[in-house]
N, C-alpha and C positions, 0 to 999 in steps of 0.2 A: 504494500500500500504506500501513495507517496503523499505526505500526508505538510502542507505549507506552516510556517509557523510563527506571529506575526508578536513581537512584544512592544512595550512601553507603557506609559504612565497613564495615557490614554484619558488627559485632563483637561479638553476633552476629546472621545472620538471625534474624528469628522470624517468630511467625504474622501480626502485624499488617502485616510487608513482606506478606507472601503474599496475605492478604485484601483488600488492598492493589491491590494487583499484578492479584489476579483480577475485583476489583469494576470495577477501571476498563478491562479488558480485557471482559467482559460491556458497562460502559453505552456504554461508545464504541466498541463491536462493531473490538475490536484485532485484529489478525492477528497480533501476537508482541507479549510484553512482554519487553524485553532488561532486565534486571540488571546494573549497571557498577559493579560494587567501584572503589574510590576508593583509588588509589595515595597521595599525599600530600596531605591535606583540607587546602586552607589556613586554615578555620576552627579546626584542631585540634593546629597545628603542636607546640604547649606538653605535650599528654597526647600518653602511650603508646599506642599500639595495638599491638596484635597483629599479626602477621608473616603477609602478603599471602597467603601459599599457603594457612596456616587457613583465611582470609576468605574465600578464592575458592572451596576443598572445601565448607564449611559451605553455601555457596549451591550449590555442584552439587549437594548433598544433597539441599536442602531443594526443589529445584524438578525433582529426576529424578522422571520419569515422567509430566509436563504439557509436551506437545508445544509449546504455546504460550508457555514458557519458556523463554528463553535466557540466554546470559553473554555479553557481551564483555569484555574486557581491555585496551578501547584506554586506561583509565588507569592500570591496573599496567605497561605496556608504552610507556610515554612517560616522557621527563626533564619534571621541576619540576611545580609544584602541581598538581592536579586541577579547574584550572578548568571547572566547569556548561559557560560559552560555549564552550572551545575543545574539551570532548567533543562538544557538540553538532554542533559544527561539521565533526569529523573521520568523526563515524559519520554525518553529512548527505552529506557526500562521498563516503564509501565506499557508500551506500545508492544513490546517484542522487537526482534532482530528484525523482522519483516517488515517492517514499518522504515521506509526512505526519509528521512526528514530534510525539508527545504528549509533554512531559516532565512526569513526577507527582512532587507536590513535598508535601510535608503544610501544614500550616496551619500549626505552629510557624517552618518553615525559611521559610513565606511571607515572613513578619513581617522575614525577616532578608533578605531580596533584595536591598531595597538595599543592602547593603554586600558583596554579591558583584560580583567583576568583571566587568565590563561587561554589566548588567543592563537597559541597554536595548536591548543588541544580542541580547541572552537572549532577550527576548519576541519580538525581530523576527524572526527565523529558527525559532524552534519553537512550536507551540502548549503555553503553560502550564497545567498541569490541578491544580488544588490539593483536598489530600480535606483536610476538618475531622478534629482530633484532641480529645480531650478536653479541654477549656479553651484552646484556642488553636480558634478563629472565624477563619477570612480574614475580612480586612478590607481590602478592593479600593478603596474610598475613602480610604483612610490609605496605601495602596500607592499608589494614581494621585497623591497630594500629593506622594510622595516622587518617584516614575517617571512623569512624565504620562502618561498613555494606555496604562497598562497594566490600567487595571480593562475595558476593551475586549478584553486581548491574553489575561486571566487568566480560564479557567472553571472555575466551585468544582462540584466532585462529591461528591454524596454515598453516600458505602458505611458499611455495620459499625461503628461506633466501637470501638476496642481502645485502653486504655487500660493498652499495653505502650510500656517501652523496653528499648535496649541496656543501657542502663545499669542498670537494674533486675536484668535477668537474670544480669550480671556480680556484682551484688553477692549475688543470691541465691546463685549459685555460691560464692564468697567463705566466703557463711556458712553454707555446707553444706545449703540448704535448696531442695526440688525445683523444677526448673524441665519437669516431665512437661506437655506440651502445650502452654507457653506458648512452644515452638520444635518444629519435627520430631522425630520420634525419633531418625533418625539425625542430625540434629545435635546431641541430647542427648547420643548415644551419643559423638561425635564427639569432644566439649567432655570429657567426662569421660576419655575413652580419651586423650587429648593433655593430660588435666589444664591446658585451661585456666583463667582467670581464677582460681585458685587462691590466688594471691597480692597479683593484681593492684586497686589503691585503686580504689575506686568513681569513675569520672569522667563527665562527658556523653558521652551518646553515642544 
């Protein structure tokens, strides 16, 4: 089974997850893309985020009714950071050997692999699938300098470009100005009925 695998913070989802999520579920003919909200990002120890149960309704929202969407929670449901390797590793286990896993990564977060935890053992247990975002190009020759032998382990996809973030959405929220289609309706609905990012300072995301 090959089964797509899509993580972050997800504060909030939007369309670009989703186009996301279905362009590489179409080119690499996926049989499920699972969604794994990110329990404690270790990249993002310093900012706030929003409180797990949001994160994790906003995605059931945004992805009911697409059978070939799912959620896990093996990292809201684990102690200490949300490391890539050790989720891969625990949904490879719980999947069986059968199970192909694609992890989709964007082309920003490429850039940053090397300084995630054990990033050579990252490539060597899942297949890497990086999709281009707006001004951030993989660059698999500046990756294999850093990681040898990952420009081999990393394949670049190309889908839709959306040139949406989290962090954009939060601040439109912020300043009172619409975010209609650039997330589900019911996660509009959702964000607004639980009043969030309201308050919340603009941060990466």
């Amino acid at each position: 089974m090959r089964v797509g695998v899509i993580g972050g913070t997800f504060d909030p989802i939007h369309i670009g997850h989703l186009i996301l999520a279905e362009g590489a579920r179409d080119a690499l003919q996926l049989e499920r893309v699972i969604f794994v909200p990110a329990g404690q990002p270790p990249h993002k120890r310093s900012l706030r985020i929003t409180a797990s149960q949001h994160r994790l309704q906003m995605v059931r929202l945004a992805i009911e009714g697409n059978g070939c969407f799912a959620i896990s929670r093996v990292d809201l449901d684990r102690v200490g950071p949300s490391y890539t390797v050790e989720t891969i590793r625990l949904l490879q286990e719980a999947w069986g050997p059968d199970t192909r896993i694609h992890f989709l990564i964007g082309g920003d977060s490429l850039s940053e692999l090397p300084t995630w935890h054990q990033p050579e053992r990252l490539i060597e247990i899942c297949q890497v699938v990086a999709v281009p975002r707006p001004g951030y190009e993989p660059d698999l020759e500046a990756l294999d300098h850093e990681i040898p032998g990952a420009a081999d382990r990393v394949q670049v996809l190309r889908t839709p470009l959306v040139d949406l973030s989290a962090t954009a959405i939060r601040d439109r929220v912020r300043n009172g100005r619409s975010i209609r289609y650039l997330v589900p309706e019911a996660v509009e609905q959702y964000i607004y009925r639980h009043r969030l990012y309201r308050e919340q300072a603009a941060e990466e995301g």
